[in-house]
Steps between C-alpha positions, in 0.01 A plus 500: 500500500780704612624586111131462302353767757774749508483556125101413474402843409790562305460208224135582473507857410563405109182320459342722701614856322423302155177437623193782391272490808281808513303515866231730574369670786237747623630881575369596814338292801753400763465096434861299482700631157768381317810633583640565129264403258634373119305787351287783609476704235112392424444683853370866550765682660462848683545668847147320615656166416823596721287644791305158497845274450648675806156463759511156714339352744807329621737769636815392736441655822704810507697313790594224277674713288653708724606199667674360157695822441824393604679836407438856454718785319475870474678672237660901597197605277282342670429186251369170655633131473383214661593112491237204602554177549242228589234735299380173260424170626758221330222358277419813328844566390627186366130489325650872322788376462369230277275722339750788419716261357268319282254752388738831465632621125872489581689713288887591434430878534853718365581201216694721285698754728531550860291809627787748620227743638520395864178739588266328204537137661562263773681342233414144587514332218205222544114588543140415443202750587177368670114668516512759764137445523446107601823604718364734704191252504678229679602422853833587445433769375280656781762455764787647258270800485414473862925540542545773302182703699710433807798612375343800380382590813197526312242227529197691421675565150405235206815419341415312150791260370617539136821398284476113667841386356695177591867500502756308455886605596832278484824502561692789338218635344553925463223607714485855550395753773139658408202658631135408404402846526702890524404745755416761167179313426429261801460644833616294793267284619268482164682171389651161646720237360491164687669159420448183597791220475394165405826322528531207742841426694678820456849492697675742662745521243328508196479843521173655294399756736256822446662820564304782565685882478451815738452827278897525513523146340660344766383152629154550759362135482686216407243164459613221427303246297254256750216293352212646547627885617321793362671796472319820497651865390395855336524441127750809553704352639801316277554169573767220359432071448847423584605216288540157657871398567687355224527161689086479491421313171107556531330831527303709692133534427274774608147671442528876474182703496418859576216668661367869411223703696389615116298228400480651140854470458471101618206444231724698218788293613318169459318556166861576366615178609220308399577649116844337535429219647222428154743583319770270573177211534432566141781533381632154653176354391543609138797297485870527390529741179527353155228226524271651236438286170629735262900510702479141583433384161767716368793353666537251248850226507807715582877365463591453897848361358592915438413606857693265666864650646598206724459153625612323795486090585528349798715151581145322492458685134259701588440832318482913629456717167525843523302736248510916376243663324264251537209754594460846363563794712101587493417145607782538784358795625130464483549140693732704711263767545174250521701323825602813688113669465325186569711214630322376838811305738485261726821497791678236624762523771508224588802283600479128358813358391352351148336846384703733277433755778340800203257695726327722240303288238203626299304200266323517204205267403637254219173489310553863441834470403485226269311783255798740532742592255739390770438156476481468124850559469615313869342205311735508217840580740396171704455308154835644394671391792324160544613399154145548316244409796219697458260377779648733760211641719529773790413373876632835667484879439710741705699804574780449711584827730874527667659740698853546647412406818328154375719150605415314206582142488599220255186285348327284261211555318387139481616134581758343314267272291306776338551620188417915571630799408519842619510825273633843714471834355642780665324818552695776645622752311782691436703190731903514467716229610608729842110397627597128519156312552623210270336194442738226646502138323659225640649154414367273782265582820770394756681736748821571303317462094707748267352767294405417169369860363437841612210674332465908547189593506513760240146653391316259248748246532322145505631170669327166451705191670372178641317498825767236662811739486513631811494896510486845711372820407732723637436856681635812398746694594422676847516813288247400312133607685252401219395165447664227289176364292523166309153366280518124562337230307520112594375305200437074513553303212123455471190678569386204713806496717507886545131508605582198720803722669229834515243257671800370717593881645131555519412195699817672746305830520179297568683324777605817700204701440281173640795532840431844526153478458524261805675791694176740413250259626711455841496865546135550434390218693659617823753203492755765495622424874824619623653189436424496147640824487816470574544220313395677196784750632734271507411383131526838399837650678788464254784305606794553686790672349722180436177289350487840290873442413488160411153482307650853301837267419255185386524301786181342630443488839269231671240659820710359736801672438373858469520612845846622491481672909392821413159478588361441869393146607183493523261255776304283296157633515173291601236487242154385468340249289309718297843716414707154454210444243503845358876493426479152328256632293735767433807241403277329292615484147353354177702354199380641222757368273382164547150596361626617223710224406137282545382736288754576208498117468134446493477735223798386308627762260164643463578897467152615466417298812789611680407874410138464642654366831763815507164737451286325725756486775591920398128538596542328816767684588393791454168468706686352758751829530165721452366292816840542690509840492144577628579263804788780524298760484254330762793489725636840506 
């Protein structure tokens, strides 16, 4: 449980941002809300609609939250800040954690050049905005609001949330010091900032703190980062997200909103958002460009042999061809452009010793890429280099994000016994050899294997090479502060086998979102007990600095041997029946690839069959990740 738990919610946000849910609600009425709804834009928004998001019936005692506020800070100016701990209840925020994570529109936000204007942006690099509306709607948010009163001084003011964003910040990421608002066109006291860190296990040395700055700019409140805390301050005042330390391989995730006594400006703020947020919906629904008729059927049989500059074989004799020119400069850019505007990324940070550790990856569905210009001529590199196969078929669609700061690691793409291929085109312009961020290629996969070829990642440049050779994407230089982005296809030999290795990663997703649809019934059935909780804690803290050293150099580590000292013993614990049952239910796991194996075999080659399954199942899915986040919603 210990390994499937930790990274549960981090292997199911792909299906789950790929997935087109659209949940309604009623405006108005104080009944339970969703938290973050998938789309709200069918809703009547104005001030009435904030004024009846923000009334509840279920108010904290103002003793409760006086009693959570751990700290409070004065500025010389007399600004406010306040910290809380113990504000939420444990349920509520794993339950947003889960939710944030699944149902946000991550997005790379400075792809092409670092912002240098320190007073437009936080400069955190990572983001996805949420409706202020449901927010201020759910339980959360009543007692974020309820904070912000309090450390206003001002609880018979109505404070109205707006600009819900969560964020993401890692390891030497160039964050910069900013203000939410300027004393020219905000008075004090108008607007708050709060944040909310959802991050379990966060050591004393991992650095990530808040700072918060007097009206000299020296240091007033230093936070540092607690599950859980809320920190509260006038949107005057500037505040930097201090990058974790570089020893911290995962990163830091919070929920940033701000509050404004002008509910206009909230309703304004929100209707903005909601135009961007349709945007980037339609255009990801409308597909990747060049997948009209009239450019597809144009493509017509082009001579690969001309665009190929060099080829590398391994000991075993397998191949690594690199290709120029392969794309035009319009088709670059418009794919280019397409990803930036409307890619939708999942993270993973998590540390398994068989993953090739690339935390930023955005999928495309491969019906809607089979239709693409892109494909038609893929097709023809992965005949050329198969020696005249032409029943290559796609089984995954992706954009590959790296930064400097990323620990990639050596990988294959499949087993040894399958006959698959993968095609990389590189997407950054304007890349010179000083940015590094090569694709490594090597002989063997054992500790010691020498390099067989180097590829730059120069922009346009295409690599196809068999899925066995064992490879790294490399980071860029720690100059370098954009992103490294690589367009990755994985073709099979047939369409049968590469639907069979789609349904294969699907049936994975299906797994983990059936585990942590397990965790959402526990917590709304009240099974939640304290016992359950902190084994879910457990599951969830990362692990200690030398596990992190060893799984980071490949080295798997059994459960026994991760406690390494550094942690406090801890007396076993006493449970009940009922929780003994609960967690069971929780370890429980299902083997999906054994179904399909029943399956593939009952229908025996039968693509059409096979295909009906794949839809069938997609349908499933995505009722059952429509149902999941409702139960969510129900819980916070």
């Amino acid at each position: 449980m210990a390994r499937a738990l930790s990274r549960l919610f981090l292997i199911i946000l792909l299906p789950l941002a790929l997935s087109d849910d659209r949940v309604s609600y009623e405006v108005g009425g104080r009944a339970t809300s969703p938290l973050f709804a998938s789309n709200a834009s069918t809703q009547t928004l104005d001030s009435a609609a904030f004024l009846a998001a923000v009334a509840s019936d279920a108010e904290k005692p103002p003793e409760a939250i006086e009693s959570s506020r751990r700290w409070h800070y004065e500025t010389t100016g007399g600004r406010q800040i306040g910290v809380y701990d113990s504000l939420y209840d444990t349920s509520s925020i794993l339950a947003l954690e889960f939710y944030v994570s699944s149902n946000g529109w991550w997005r790379f936000v400075y792809p092409d050049s670092a912002r240098e204007d320190a007073s437009a942006n936080d400069n955190v690099p990572w983001e996805a905005s949420f409706d202020a509306l449901v927010f201020a709607r759910s339980r959360i948010g009543h007692a974020t609001r309820q904070a912000v009163q309090s450390t206003a001084r001002r609880t018979d003011v109505i404070f109205y949330p707006f600009d819900v964003t969560s964020k993401l910040v890692r390891r030497l990421d160039n964050t910069h010091v900013h203000a939410h608002a300027r004393e020219n066109d905000v008075a004090v006291g108008e607007e708050y900032s709060t944040v909310m860190y959802l991050k379990e296990g966060w050591r004393k040395n991992d650095y990530g703190d808040l700072l918060l700055f007097d009206e000299d700019m020296e240091i007033v409140a230093p936070v540092k980062p607690h599950r859980g805390r809320l920190v509260v301050w006038d949107s005057t005042v500037p505040y930097l997200s201090r990058p974790p330390s570089v020893n911290v391989r995962q990163g830091q995730r919070m929920l940033f909103v701000r509050w404004t006594r002008n509910v206009s400006l909230a309703v304004e703020w929100e209707l903005r958002r909601r135009r961007l947020d349709n945007h980037r919906k339609t255009g990801y629904s409308e597909g990747l460009p060049f997948s009209d008729d009239e450019s597809t059927s144009s493509v017509g049989e082009i001579d690969v042999a001309k665009y190929e500059i060099n080829r590398y074989m391994t000991s075993t004799k397998k191949g690594i061809i690199v290709f120029d020119d392969l794309f035009s400069k319009d088709e670059l850019d418009r794919l280019r452009s397409y990803i930036i505007s409307h890619g939708k990324y999942f993270y993973d940070d998590s540390l398994e010793a068989d993953s090739d550790n690339v935390h930023w990856i955005s999928g495309y569905p491969v019906d809607d890429f089979v239709r693409t210009t892109y494909w038609l001529k893929i097709r023809q590199v992965a005949r050329y280099v198969s020696g005249g196969h032409d029943g290559w078929f796609p089984y995954d669609v992706s954009c590959n994000l790296i930064r400097a700061a990323d620990h990639t690691r050596i990988h294959l793409d499949c087993l040894q016994t399958d006959d698959q291929w993968t095609f990389l085109l590189y997407l950054s312009p304007n890349w010179t050899a000083d940015d590094l961020g090569e694709t490594a290629f090597y002989d063997r996969e054992e500790e010691g294997a020498e390099l067989v070829a180097q590829v730059r990642p120069a922009y346009g440049r295409a690599a196809i090479f068999h899925g066995t050779i064992p490879h790294s994407a490399r980071p860029p230089s720690s100059r370098f502060l954009r992103g490294r982005y690589s367009f990755a296809v994985k073709v099979a030999h047939s369409t049968w086998q590469a639907t069979v290795n789609e349904f294969k990663e699907k049936a994975q997703h299906k797994n983990n979102l059936d585990k942590l649809e397990t965790i959402a019934d526990v917590i709304k059935s009240g099974r939640f007990s304290e016992a359950v909780e902190k084994q879910l804690q457990r599951e969830f803290q990362p692990q200690s600095e030398s596990i992190q050293s060893k799984l980071e150099r490949g080295i798997w580590v059994e459960e026994e041997e991760e406690d390494d000292g550094e942690e406090e013993e801890e007396e076993d614990e006493e449970i009940t029946e009922e929780d003994q049952e609960t967690l069971e239910l929780l370890e429980s796991d299902v083997d999906f690839n054994v179904e399909l194996k029943r399956m593939t075999k009952r229908l025996d080659g039968d693509e059409k069959a096979l295909k009906r399954q794949m839809d069938e199942f997609d349908r499933d899915f995505d009722e059952q990740a429509a149902r999941l986040h409702k139960k969510l919603e129900e819980v916070l």
